[in-house]
VMD Tcl script that draws the C-alpha trace (Angstrom):
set ca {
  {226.75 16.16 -166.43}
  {225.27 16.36 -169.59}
  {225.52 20.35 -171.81}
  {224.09 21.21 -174.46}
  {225.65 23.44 -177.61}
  {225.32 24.68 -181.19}
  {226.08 22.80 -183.91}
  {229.80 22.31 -183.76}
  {230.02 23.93 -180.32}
  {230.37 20.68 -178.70}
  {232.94 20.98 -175.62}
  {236.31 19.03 -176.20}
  {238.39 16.80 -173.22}
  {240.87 19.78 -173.82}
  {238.75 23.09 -173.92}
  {236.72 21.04 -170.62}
  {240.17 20.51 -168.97}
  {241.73 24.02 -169.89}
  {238.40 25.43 -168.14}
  {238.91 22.68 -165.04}
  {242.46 23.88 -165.11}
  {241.85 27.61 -164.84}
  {238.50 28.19 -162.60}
  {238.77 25.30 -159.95}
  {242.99 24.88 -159.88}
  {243.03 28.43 -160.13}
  {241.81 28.27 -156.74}
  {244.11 26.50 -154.86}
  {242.96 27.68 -151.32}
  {239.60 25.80 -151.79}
  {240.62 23.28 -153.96}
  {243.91 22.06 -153.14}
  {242.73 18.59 -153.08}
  {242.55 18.85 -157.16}
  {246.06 19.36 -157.73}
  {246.96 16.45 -155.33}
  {247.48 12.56 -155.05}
  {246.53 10.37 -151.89}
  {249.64 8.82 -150.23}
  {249.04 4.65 -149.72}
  {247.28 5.09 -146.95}
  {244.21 7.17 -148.62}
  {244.28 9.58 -145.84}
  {247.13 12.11 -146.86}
  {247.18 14.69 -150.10}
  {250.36 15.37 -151.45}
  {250.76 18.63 -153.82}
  {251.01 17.17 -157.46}
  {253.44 19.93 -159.26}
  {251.82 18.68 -163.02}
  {249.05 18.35 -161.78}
  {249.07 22.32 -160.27}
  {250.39 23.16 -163.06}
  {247.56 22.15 -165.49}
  {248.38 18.93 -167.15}
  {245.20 17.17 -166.80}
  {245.91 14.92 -169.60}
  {246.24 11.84 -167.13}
  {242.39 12.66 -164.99}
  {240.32 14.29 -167.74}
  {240.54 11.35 -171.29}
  {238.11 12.11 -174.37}
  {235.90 8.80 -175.20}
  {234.03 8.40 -178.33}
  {230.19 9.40 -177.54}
  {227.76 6.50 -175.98}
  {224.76 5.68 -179.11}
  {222.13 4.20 -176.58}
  {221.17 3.94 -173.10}
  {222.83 0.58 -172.57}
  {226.42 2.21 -174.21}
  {226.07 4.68 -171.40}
  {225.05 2.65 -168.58}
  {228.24 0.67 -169.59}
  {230.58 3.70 -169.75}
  {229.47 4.84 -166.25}
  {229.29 1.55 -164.72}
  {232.98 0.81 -165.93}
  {233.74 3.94 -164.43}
  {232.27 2.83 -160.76}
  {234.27 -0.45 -161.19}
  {237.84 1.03 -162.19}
  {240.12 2.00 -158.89}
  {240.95 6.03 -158.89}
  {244.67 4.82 -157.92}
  {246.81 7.49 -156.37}
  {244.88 10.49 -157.73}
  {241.52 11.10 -156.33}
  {239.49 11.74 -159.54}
  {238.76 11.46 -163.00}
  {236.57 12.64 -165.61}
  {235.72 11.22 -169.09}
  {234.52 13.70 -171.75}
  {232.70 12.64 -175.11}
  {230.52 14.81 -177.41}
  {227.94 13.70 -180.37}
  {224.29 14.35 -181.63}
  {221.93 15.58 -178.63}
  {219.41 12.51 -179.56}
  {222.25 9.58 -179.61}
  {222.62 8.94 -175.91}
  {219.19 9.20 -173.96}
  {220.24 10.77 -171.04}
  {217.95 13.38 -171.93}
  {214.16 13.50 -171.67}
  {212.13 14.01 -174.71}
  {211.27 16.98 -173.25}
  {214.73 18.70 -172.58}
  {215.92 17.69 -176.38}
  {213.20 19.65 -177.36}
  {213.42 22.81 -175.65}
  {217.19 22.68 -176.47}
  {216.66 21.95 -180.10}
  {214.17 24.68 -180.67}
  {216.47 27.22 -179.02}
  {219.17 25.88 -181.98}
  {221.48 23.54 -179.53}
  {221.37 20.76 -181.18}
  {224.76 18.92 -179.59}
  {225.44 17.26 -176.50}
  {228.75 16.60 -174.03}
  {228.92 14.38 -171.68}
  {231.34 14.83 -168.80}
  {231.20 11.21 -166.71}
  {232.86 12.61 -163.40}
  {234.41 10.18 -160.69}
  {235.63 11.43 -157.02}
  {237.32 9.71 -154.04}
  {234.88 9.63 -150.65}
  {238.06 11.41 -149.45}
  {237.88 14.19 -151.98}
  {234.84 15.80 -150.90}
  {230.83 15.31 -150.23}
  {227.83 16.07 -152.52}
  {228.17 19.76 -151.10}
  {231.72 19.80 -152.52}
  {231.25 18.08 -155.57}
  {228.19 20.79 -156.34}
  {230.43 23.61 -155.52}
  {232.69 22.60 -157.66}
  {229.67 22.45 -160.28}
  {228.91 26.44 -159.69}
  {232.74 27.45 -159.75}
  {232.95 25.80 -163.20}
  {229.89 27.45 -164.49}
  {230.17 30.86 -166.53}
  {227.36 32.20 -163.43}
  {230.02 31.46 -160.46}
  {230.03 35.28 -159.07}
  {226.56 35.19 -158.95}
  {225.75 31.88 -157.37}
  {228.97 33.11 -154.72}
  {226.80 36.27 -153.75}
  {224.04 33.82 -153.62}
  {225.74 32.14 -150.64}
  {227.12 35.15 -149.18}
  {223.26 36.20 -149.15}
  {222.47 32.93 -147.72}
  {225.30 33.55 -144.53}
  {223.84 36.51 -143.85}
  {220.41 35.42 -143.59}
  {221.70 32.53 -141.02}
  {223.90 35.12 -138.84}
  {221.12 37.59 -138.40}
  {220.82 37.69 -134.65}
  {219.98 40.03 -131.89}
  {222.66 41.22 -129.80}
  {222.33 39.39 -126.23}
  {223.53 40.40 -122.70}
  {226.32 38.22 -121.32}
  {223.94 36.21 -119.48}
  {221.70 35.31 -122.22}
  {224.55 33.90 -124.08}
  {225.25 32.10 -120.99}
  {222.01 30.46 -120.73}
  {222.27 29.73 -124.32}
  {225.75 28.13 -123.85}
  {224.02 25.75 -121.05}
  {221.12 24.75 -123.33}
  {223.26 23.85 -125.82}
  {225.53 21.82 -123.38}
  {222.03 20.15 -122.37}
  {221.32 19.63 -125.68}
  {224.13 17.92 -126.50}
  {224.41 15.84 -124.02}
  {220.44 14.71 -123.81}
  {220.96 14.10 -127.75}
  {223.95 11.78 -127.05}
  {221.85 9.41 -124.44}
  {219.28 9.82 -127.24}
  {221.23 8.81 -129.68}
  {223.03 6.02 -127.55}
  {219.30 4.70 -127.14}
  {218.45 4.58 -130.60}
  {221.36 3.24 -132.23}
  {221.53 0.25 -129.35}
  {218.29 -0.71 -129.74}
  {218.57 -1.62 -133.35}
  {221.69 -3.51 -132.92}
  {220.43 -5.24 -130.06}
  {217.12 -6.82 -131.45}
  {217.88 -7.36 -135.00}
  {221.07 -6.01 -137.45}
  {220.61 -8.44 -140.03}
  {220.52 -6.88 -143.92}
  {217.05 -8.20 -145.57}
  {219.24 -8.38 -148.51}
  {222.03 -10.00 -147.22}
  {221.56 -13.79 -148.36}
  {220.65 -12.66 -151.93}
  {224.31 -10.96 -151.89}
  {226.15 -14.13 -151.15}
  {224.90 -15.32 -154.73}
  {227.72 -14.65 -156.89}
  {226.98 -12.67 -160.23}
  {227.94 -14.76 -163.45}
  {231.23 -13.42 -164.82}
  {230.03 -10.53 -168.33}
  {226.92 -9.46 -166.02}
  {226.11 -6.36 -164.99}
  {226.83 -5.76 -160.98}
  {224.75 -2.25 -160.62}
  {221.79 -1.87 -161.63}
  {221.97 2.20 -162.38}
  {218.61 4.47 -163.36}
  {217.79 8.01 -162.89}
  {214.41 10.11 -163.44}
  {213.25 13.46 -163.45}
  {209.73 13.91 -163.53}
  {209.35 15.90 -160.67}
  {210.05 19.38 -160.03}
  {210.77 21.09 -156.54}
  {207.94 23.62 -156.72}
  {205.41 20.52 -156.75}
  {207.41 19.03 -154.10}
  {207.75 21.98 -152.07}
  {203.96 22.30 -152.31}
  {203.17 18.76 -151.24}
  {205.47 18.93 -148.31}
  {203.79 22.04 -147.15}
  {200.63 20.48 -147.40}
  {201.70 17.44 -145.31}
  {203.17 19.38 -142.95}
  {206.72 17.68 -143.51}
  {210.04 18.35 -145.35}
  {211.01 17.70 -148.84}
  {213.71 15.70 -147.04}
  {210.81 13.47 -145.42}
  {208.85 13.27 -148.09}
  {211.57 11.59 -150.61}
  {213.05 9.01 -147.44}
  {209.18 8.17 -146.85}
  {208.77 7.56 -150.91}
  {212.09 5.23 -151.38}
  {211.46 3.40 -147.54}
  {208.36 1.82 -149.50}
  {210.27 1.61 -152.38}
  {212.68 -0.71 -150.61}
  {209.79 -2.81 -149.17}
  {208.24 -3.34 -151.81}
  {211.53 -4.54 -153.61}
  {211.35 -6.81 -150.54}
  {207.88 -8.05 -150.97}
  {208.43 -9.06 -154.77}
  {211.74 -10.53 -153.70}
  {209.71 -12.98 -152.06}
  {207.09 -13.21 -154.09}
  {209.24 -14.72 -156.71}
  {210.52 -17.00 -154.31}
  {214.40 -15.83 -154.14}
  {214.03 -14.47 -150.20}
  {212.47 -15.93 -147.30}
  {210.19 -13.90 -145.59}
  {210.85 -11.91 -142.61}
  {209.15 -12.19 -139.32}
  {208.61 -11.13 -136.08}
  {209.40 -7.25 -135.33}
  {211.73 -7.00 -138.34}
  {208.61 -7.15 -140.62}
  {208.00 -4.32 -142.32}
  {210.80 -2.03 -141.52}
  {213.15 -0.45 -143.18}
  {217.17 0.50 -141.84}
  {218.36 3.79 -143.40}
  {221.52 5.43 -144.08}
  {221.00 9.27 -144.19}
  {224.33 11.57 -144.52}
  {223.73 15.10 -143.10}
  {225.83 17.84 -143.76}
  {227.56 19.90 -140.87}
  {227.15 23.01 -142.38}
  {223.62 22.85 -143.62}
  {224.42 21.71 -147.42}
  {226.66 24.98 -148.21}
  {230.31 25.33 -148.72}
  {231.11 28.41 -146.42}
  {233.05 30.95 -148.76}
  {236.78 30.41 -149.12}
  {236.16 26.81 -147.22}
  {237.96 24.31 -148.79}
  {236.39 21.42 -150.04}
  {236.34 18.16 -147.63}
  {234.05 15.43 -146.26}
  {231.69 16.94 -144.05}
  {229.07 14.91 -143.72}
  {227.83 12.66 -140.00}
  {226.10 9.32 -141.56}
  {223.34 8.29 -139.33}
  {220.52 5.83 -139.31}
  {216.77 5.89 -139.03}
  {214.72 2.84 -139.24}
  {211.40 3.34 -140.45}
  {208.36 1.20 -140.17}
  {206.54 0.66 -143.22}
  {202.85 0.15 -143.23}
  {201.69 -1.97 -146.52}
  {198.07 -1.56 -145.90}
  {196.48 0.24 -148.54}
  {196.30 3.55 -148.82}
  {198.56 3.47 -146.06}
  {200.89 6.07 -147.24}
  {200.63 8.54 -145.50}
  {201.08 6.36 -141.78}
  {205.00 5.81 -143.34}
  {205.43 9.59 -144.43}
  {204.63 10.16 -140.61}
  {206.72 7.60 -139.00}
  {209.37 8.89 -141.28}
  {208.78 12.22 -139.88}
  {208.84 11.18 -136.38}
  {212.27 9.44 -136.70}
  {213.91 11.87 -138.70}
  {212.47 14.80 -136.22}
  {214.92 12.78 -133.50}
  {217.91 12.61 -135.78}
  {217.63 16.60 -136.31}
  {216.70 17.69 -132.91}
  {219.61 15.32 -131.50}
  {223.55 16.32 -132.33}
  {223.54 12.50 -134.70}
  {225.13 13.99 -137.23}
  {227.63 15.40 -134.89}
  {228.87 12.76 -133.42}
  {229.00 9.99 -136.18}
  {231.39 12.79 -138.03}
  {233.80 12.27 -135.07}
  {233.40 9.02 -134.67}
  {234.21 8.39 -138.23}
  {237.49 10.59 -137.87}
  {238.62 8.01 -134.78}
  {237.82 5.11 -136.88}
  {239.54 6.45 -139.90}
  {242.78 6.33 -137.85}
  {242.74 2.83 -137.10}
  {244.03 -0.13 -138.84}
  {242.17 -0.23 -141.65}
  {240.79 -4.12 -141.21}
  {239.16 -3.16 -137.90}
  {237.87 0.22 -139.09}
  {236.42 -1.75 -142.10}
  {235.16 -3.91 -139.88}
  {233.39 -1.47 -137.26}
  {231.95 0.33 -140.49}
  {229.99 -2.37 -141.35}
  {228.84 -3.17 -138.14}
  {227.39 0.52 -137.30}
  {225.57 0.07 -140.79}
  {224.59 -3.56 -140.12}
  {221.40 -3.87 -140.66}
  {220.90 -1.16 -143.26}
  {219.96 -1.72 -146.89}
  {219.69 1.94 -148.26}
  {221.92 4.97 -148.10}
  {219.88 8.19 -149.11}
  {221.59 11.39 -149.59}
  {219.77 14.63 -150.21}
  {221.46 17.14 -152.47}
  {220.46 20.96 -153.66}
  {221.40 22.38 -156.65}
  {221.46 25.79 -158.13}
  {217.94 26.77 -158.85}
  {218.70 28.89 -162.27}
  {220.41 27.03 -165.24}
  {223.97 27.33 -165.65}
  {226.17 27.40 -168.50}
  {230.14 26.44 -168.87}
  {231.69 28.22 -171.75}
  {228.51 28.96 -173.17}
  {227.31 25.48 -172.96}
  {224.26 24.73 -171.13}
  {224.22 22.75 -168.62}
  {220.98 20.72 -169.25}
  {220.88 18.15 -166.08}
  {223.42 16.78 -163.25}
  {223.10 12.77 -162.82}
  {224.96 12.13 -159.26}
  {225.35 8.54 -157.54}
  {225.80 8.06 -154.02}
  {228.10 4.81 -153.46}
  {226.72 2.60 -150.46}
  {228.75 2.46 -147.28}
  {229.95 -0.68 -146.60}
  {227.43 -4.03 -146.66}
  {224.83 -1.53 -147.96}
  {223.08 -2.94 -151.26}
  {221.30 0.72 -152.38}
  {222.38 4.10 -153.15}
  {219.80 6.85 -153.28}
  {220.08 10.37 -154.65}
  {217.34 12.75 -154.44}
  {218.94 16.25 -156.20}
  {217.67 19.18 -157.67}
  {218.39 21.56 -160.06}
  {217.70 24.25 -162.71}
  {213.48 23.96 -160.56}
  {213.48 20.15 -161.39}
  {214.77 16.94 -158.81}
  {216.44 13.98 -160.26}
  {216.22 10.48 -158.38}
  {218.89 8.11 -159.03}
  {219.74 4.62 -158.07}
  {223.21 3.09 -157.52}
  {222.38 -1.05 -156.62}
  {223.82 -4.14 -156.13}
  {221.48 -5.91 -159.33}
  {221.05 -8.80 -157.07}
  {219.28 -6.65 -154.83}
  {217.46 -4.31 -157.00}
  {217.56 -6.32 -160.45}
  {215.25 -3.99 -162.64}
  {216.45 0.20 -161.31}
  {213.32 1.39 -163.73}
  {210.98 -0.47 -161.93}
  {212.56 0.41 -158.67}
  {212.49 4.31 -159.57}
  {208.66 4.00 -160.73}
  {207.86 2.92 -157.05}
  {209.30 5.88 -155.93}
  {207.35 8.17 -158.05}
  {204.26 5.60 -157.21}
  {204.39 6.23 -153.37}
  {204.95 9.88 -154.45}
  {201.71 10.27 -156.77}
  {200.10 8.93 -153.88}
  {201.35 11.43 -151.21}
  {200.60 14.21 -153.81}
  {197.33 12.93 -154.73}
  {196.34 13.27 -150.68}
  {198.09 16.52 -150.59}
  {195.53 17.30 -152.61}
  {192.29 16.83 -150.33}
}
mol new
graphics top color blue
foreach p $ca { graphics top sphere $p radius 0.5 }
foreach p [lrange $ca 0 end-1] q [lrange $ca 1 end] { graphics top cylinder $p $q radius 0.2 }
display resetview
């Protein structure tokens, strides 16, 4: 999370954790999990009385402030690589001159500069899997803000809108009750029928000789890049226009992506090329929410999210674009008209429970086959400011399940959508170049929007 300030305004590791300390552990119905450690097994909280009490000195350390891009690529990749231990988060703040760490655009340095903020912090935040989801982790982003009782009333707003129903007779809601028994259990056999067939004929990672090579000792693992060129009002308009969701539009865009990461792989000689039916596709991870990407009010925060696969079938003809966005439409219209999501969340909770060799071991066979994990994440849609600090953009990485080389984010906020990539370098070596494809395939689908 990266703020803007006035000269000298700069937010300190203490003023950030005195905040942290009284608007989220002030809370302790929804955010329990703060003020708690994780027993051996990772699956139990346990109240932490110093930690409830407000001594963050041991989660939230000050760091001196990164110069250049590569300085903070470093400071948030050693972050990604250092275990969490027995407390399920941690959060490094540093502060310097706007201009010295490039996590902003030219653009964004500018209009904060001309409205006289001419400092930055940077708050590099780290969270267990078992702490929360992307939903959580963003609520947690509007409670700290200065704006939290009016993004609340913005989901109470929301709620309403959702639970706005007619009244029905007793036998309408019986009918209802049957179609949604149907439902479930026609989306189960669909589901059964998907996920089969892609173990059954191929579950082999493109990418998965290229991550027995070992990486020299000193090298960087991840390769880590993030842009924001795009902003959800063009999105929402292209979408429209195609007829799809922003949600279909992004998995279509990074689907070619991966391809093409595929395609200059072997190119260069460093992977064989694929054959038969497995040509040309592309295995998905997509989390989906259970509750729509909201945080219900007084809901505490918690993993809510039912991972489930899509494979999508890339066409690299050219001009051939549009074919993927709607074979990405297709097989994400069967993932949300069937109860996927559902079910993988309870299948996950009887895995969890098992020894945690097998359930490691089941895990990566239900994801076999998959190279990228794309998570779609919304934002607050008006800026927001902690302690008078603005809060000029939110960077968030997804880590990969399991024997998956990519991480995906597509997130919005403040109007604009940031992309970011969390890969295995062996797989993705250059995350710039990776990123620009994304934005390619996009220009493309915009550019036909258009006609």
């Amino acid at each position: 999370m990266a703020l803007s300030s006035e000269p000298n305004r700069a937010m300190s590791s203490t003023e950030f954790a005195s905040t942290f300390s009284s608007r989220i552990l002030g809370q302790t119905s929804r955010f329990q999990r703060f003020a708690s450690t994780l027993d051996p097994s990772g699956s139990t909280f346990v109240t932490s009385t110093p930690l409830l009490n407000g001594d963050l000195r041991s989660v939230i350390k000050p760091s001196s402030h990164p110069s250049s891009g590569g300085e903070l690529k470093k400071i948030m990749e050693d972050m990604i690589y250092t275990p969490l231990g027995s407390i399920p988060w941690g959060a490094t703040v540093t502060s310097g001159p706007i201009t010295s760490s490039s996590v902003l655009s030219r653009s964004a340095i500018s209009s904060a500069s001309s409205s006289g903020r001419s400092d930055e912090t940077l708050v590099f935040f780290k969270a267990s899997h078992a702490l929360g989801d992307g939903v959580s982790l963003g609520a947690i982003l509007g409670e700290l803000s200065d704006e939290a009782p009016d993004l609340r009333e913005r989901v109470q707003l929301e709620m309403k809108k959702r639970r706005r129903r007619k009244k029905k007779s007793l036998l309408a809601r019986l009918v209802a009750y049957v179609k949604k028994l149907a439902w479930f259990v026609r989306g189960i056999a669909m589901i059964a029928k998907q996920q089969f067939g892609m173990l059954c004929y191929n579950n082999c990672n493109p990418f998965a000789d290229l991550l027995k090579v070992p990486i020299p000792g000193g090298e960087r693992k991840r390769s880590l890049a993030w842009v924001s060129t795009i902003t959800v009002e063009d999105a929402r308009c292209v979408s429209r226009s195609l007829g799809c969701s922003i949600n279909d539009l992004f998995v279509a865009c990074v689907s070619k992506a991966v391809d093409r990461q595929i395609l200059t792989h072997v190119a260069s000689g460093v992977m064989a090329e694929e054959g038969g039916e497995r040509k040309g596709r592309v295995r998905c991870v997509i989390p989906v929410h259970l509750y729509g990407g909201l945080l219900l009010p007084g809901q505490e925060i918690g993993n809510r999210i039912g991972a489930v696969s899509a494979e999508i079938e890339v066409d690299d003809e050219a001009g051939a674009c549009f074919n993927t966005l709607q074979e990405t439409k297709e097989k994400l219209k069967i993932i949300k008209e069937a109860p996927s999501a559902l079910v993988s969340f309870g299948l996950a909770k009887v895995v969890s429970n098992l020894p945690s060799a097998l359930a490691t071991k089941l895990l990566k066979l239900a994801m076999s086959g998959s190279c990228v994990a794309i998570s779609n994440v919304r934002g607050p849609d008006i800026p927001l400011n902690v302690n008078g600090c603005r809060v000029e953009q939110v960077v968030g990485f997804v880590p990969p399940p399991p024997s998956v080389p990519i991480g995906v984010v597509v997130m919005s906020y403040n109007g604009k959508i940031t992309i970011t990539l969390n890969g295995d370098r062996r797989a993705v070596p250059d995350g710039e170049v990776f990123l620009s494809w994304i934005l390619e395939e996009y220009g493309k689908l915009a550019l036909l929007s258009l006609k």
